[in-house]
N, C-alpha and C positions, 0 to 999 in steps of 0.2 A: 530515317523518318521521325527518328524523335524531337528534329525541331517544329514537323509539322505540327505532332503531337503537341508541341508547349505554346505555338502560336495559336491551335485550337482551345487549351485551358484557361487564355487570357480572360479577367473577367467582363471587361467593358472593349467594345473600340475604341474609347475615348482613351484607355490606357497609355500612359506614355510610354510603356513599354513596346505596346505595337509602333508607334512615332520610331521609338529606337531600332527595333531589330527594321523598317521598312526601309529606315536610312541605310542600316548597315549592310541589306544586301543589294544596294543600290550601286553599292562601291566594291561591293567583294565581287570576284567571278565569278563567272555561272557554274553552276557545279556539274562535273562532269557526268553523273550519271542522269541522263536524260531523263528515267521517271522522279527523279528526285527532281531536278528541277521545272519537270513540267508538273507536278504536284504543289510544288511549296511556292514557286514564284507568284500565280495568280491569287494565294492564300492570303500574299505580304503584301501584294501592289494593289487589292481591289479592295482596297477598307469597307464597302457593305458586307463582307463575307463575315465581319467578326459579328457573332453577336453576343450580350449577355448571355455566360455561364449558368446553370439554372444554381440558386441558392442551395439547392440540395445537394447540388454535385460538388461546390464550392465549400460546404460545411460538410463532406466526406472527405476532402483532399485534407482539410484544415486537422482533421481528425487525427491524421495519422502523425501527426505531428506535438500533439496537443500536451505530451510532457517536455519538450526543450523547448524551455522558455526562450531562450535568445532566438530560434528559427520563429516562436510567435511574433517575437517585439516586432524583428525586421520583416514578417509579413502584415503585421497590424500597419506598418509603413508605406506599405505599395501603394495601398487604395482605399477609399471608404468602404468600398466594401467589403472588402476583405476586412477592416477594421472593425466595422461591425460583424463581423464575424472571429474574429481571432480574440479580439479584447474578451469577453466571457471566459474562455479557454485560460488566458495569460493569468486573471487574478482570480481561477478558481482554487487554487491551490497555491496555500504562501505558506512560506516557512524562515522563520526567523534565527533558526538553528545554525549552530556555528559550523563552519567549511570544516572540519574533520567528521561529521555525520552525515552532513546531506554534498552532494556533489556540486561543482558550479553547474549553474542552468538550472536547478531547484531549490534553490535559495537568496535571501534576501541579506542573511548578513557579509558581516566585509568590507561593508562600506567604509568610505573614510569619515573617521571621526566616531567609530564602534557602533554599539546597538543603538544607543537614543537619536545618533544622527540618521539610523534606517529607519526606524520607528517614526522619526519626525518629519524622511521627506516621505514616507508610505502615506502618515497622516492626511499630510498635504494635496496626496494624488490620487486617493479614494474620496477626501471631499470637495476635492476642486470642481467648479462649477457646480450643475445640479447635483453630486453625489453619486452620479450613476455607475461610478464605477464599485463604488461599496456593494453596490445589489447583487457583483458577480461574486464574489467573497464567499466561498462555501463548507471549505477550508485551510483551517491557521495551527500551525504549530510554535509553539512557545518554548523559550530554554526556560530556566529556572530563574533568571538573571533578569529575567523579562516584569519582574516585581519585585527590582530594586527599587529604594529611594530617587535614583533620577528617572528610570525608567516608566514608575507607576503611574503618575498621570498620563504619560503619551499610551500605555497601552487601554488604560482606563478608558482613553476618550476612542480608542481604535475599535474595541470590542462594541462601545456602544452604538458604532457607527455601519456595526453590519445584520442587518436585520433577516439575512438568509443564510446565517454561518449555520452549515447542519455538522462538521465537526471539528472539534474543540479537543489538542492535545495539549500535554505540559508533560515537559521532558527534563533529563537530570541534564544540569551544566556543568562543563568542567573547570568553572571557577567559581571562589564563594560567592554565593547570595547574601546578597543585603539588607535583608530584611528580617527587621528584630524578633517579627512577632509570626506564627501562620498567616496565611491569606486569608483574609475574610471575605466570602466572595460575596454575601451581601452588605457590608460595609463598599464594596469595592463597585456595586452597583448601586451605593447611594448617591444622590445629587448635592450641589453644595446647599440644597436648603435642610439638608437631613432627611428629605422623605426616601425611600428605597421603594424602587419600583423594578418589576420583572425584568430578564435580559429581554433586548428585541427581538430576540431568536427562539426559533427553538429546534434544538437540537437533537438531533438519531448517533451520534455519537460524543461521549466524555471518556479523555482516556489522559490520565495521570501515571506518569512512568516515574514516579520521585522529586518530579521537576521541581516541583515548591510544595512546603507544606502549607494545608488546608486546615482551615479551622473546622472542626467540626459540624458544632451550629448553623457556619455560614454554609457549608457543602450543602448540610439537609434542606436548606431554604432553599436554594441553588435547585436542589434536585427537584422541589416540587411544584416547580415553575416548569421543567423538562420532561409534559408526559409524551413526546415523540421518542422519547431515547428508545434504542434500539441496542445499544453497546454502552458498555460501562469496565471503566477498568479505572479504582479506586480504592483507597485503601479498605482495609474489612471493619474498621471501628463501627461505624458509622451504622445510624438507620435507614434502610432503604424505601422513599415513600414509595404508595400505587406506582407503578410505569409502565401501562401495559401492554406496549409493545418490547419490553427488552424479552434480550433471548440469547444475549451474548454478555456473559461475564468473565471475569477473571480473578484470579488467586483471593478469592473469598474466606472470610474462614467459617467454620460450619455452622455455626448459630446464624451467619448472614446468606448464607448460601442454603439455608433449609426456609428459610422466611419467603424467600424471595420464588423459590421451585414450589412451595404452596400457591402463590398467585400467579405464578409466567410458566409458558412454555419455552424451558432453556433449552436450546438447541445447541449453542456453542459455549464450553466452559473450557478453563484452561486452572485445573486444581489438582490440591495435592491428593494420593491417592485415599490416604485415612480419610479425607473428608467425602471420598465418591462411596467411599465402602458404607458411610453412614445414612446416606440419602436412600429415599424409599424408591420402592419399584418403579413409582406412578414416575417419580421426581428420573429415573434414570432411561425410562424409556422412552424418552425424548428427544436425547442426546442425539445428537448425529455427528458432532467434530469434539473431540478432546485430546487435551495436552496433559499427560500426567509424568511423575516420575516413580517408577515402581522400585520397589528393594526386594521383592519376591513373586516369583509368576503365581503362586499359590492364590496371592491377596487380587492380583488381576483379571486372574480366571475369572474367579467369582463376582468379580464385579463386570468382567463383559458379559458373563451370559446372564445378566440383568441389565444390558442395552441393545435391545433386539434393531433397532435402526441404526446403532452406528455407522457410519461408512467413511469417516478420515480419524485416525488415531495416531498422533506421535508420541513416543512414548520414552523418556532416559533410562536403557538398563542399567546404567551406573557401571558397575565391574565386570558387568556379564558381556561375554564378546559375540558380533553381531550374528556369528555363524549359531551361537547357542539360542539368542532371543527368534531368531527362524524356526530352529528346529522345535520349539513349540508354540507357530503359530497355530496348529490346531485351536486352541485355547478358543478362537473368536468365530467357530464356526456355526454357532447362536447369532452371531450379526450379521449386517449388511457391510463389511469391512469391506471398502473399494481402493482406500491409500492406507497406506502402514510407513508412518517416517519413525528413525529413528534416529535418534539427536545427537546420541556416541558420535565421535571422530575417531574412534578406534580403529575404522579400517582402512587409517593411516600409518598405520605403525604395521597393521599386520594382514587382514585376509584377503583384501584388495589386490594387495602387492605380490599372492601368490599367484601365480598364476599355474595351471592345471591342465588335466583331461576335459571334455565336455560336460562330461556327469560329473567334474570334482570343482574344486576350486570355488571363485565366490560366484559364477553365474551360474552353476550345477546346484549353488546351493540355491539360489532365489530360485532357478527352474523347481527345484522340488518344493518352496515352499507354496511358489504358485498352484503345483498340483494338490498340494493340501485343502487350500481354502481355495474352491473354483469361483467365490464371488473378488475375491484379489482382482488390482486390474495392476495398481503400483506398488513399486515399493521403492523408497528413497530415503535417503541421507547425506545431513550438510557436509559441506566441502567448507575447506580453510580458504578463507578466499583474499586476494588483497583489492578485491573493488569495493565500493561501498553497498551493494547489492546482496545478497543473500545469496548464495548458491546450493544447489544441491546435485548427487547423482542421483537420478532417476531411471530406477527398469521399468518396461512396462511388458505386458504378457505377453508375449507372441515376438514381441521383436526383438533382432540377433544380438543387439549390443543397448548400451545405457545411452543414456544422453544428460546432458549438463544442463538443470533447468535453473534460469536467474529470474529474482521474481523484479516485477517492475515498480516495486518502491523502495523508496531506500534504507537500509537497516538501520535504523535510527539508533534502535536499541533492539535487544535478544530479543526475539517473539513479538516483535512489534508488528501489529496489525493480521495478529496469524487467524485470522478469520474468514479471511481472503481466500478467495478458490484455491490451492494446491496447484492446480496445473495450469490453469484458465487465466491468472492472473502471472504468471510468467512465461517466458520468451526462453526458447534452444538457442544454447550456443555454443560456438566449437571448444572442444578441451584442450587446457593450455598446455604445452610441452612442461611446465613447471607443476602440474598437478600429480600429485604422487601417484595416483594410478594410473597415470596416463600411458604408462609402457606398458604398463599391465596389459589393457585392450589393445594398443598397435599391435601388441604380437599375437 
């Protein structure tokens, strides 16, 4: 029944798909199971039967598709409508980034003739004709390399031409940058008459992974053009104007990180711990996802039971092994703690691999750490992975074994974009016979 089904999701009669499959059962034999062909023959032979697909059903099918870019192109190809409908999907998300970060099907470079000939036909193919295809542009990731000397004006004229980019990465490259000076990012949004006027965007996220350096001055202009921002990850020099909607920062350091918990409600930070120990009540009661790395449970105690809502905490015990950083999760029973990751790969060398009694070993131990904290739901830790995805193992309460969660963007770099839901924004998948715990759980 499933070609009834695919001759039912066509989107037009006019389709020349339906022309094809009418032909091709015109010539194939009838198919021997009787409901099957008294079902599908009159679906194929009575062209009034097809009708337009409703747009809604059509942009749910498109949906599940909407990160591999190649399965876009070649359905942007079938039909206009489908076109107008797939095209938004295909250039909301670009990335410039070289093939050892992002995967083929989410990215743009590799072309032939390096970055400025990607740069220069992208140019060419978000302003061709009315431009409309700039308006789907929402976001762009940058390598470092991307504000060379040849490169700068093609990117120059690229940013200015997206008037709905809501974010805005800049990522380390692994070859030198070419350029002498920092970025000045209002030099870089000035015209050739020398007037500097705002970006045409604006944007709910800025996130600077090392990619290029920023000139200071220009950053703070940059930023006070930007009050939608909602996420910020930039170096700590710098002064952070009004923005207030942010609520998600990263590795600040404390004179910028106390400035900024006086006017926003931070919900998501990802800092060292001497700086959460410093911040006030008001400033830490807010919290609900942090990234730290601790050097003593003593210093952490005391700082969860001064974040009565947290609910996702990862946290690097450093030398302490996973079975010990469990055995005092008590510590968080002040909070709303729902995920607890913990960033060590240590139990790959060692608790993983034991394998035990019911009550011993490493799943006796998460059972008993569950029972410590009843507001627990996860607990997880990355895995070594060779995809370009992020991996982790994941327990959850109540059920008999772990499961292997990969999140759905690609790990560009460490912690990249860890703001993202923990569970909600990644997909199960089965565990590789090559994963060191894998014998573990078969037996």
């Amino acid at each position: 029944m499933s070609l009834t089904i695919l001759a039912k999701c066509l989107i037009s009669g006019n389709d020349p798909t339906v022309y094809f499959l009418t032909q091709l059962f015109k010539v194939l034999p009838a198919p021997e199971d009787p409901l099957l062909a008294s079902d599908l023959c009159p679906i194929l032979l009575e062209k009034p039967y097809f009708q337009p697909v409703p747009v809604e059903i059509a942009d749910i099918i498109t949906s599940h598709v909407e990160d591999d870019k190649i399965t876009l192109l070649n359905l942007l190809l079938t039909s206009h409508a489908f076109q107008r409908i797939a095209e938004p999907r295909l250039y909301a998300s670009v990335s410039f980034l070289p093939s050892f970060s992002v995967p083929p099907g989410l990215r743009l470079s590799g072309a032939k003739g390096g970055l400025s000939a990607t740069a220069r036909s992208f140019l060419c193919c978000i302003t061709a004709g009315s431009g409309g295809r700039a308006l789907h542009v929402k976001r762009i990731l940058l390598p470092g390399t991307a504000f060379g000397r040849e490169q700068y004006p093609l990117f120059q004229r690229i940013l200015k031409s997206l008037p709905n980019l809501e974010d805005l990465q800049f990522h380390r490259s692994s070859q030198l940058v070419n350029v002498l000076h920092p970025l000045n990012l209002r030099a870089f949004f000035t015209d050739p008459q020398g007037l500097s006027s705002p970006p045409p965007f604006m944007l709910k996220s800025l996130v600077c992974y090392g990619g290029v350096k920023l000139n200071k001055q220009g950053l703070e202009w940059f930023l006070a053009s930007q009050i939608s921002l909602e996420r910020l990850v930039v170096p700590a020099f710098l002064k952070i104007p009004a923005l207030p909607r942010l609520c998600v920062i990263d590795t600040f350091t404390l004179d910028v990180a106390s400035t900024v918990f006086e006017t926003n409600q931070i919900t998501h930070i990802r800092a060292k711990l001497d700086d959460l120990e410093c911040l006030n009540d008001v400033a830490l009661s807010s919290i609900v996802v942090c990234i730290t790395r601790i050097s003593e449970f003593r210093k952490l105690a005391a700082v969860a039971a001064r974040m009565p809502n947290l609910e996702c905490l990862e946290i690097d015990p450093g030398n302490s092994p996973i079975f010990e950083t469990l055995s005092q999760i008590d510590i968080f029973k002040g909070t709303k703690l729902r995920h607890l990751r913990l960033s060590s790969t240590q139990e790959e060398a060692g608790w993983v691999r034991r394998p035990g009694p019911p009550n011993d070993g490493p799943w006796g131990r998460v059972v008993r750490a569950f029972d410590k904290l009843p507001s627990l739901f996860y607990i997880s830790f990355p895995l070594t992975s060779l995809v370009n995805f992020t991996e982790y193992c994941c327990f959850t309460r109540g059920e008999p074994l772990p499961v292997k969660l990969r999140s759905l963007r690609p790990a560009v770099t460490p912690h990249a974009e860890w703001w993202l839901d923990w569970v909600k924004d990644c997909t199960i998948v089965p565990f590789d016979l090559s994963d060191s715990h894998a014998a573990c759980w078969r037996s």
